[in-house]
N, C-alpha and C positions, 0 to 999 in steps of 0.2 A: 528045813527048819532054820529060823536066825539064830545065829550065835551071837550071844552079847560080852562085852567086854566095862566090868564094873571098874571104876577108878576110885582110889580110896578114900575119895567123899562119901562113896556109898556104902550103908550097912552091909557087911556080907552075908547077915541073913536073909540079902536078897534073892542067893544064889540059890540057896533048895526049894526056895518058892518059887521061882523061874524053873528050875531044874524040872520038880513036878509038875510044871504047866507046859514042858517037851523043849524046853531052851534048853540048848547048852550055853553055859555061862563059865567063863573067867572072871576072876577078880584081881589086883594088881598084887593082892599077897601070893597069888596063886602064881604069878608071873615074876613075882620076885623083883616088882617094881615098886615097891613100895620106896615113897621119896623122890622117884622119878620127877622129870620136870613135867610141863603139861604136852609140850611137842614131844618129849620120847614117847609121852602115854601114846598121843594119839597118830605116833607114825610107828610105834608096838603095833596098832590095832589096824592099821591100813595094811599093815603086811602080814598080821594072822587074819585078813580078812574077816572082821568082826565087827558089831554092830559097838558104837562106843556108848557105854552109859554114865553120867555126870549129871553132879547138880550145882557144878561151875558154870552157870551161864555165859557169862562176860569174857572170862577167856577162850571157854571155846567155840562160842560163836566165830569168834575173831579167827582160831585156829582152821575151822570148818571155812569162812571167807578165804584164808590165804589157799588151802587148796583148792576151794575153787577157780580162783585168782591165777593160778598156776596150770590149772589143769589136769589137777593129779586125784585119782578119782581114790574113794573110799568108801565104805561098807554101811555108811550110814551112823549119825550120832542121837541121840536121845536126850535130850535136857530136861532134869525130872524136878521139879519143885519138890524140898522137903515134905515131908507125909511120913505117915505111921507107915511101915513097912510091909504088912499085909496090905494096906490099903496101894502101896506103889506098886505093888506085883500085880497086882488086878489090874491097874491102870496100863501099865507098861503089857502087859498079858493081852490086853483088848484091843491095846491100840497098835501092836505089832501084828497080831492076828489078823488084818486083815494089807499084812506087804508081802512079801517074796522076797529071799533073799538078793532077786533082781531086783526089784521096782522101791524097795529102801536105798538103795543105792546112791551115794551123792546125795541124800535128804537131808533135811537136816528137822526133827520132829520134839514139838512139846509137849509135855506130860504133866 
């Protein structure tokens, strides 16, 4: 199953909605990253091997380019447009359900 990694743009009540849909989910309070920049988020999450979940477009597109750029591989990120929060777990729930924690790998997917 994928692991997700919530950054603190996201409601954390996204976590027991994900949770009950068989994700394991972090969130950055949960990491003790809260305040973090957006490169510690998302070099936290290349090395807990986690899928990264955001609704910072613009930087972490950019973030996602420098490592590919580099060639330093990662667990996959998620850019989720604003939504009601049951409605984003359904989205996020459907559209991960059909990856592997292989084949998300290095993607970079919108929601």
């Amino acid at each position: 199953m994928i692991s997700i990694y919530c950054d603190e743009d996201v409601d954390i009540l996204i976590k027991p909605l994900l949770e009950a849909k068989g994700f394991k989910v972090l969130t950055s309070r949960d990491e003790k990253m809260l305040g973090a920049s957006d490169i510690q988020q998302m070099n936290h999450t290349v090395q807990k091997e986690y899928v990264f979940l955001t609704h910072n477009r613009a930087d972490f597109e950019r973030l996602y380019l420098n490592l590919i750029n580099v060639g330093r591989d990662h667990s996959g990120v998620v850019l989720a447009a604003r939504r009601n929060v049951y409605e984003l777990s359904k989205r996020i729930s459907r559209v991960l359900s059909g990856y592997t924690e292989e084949s998300i790998k290095n993607q970079i997917l919108y929601v």
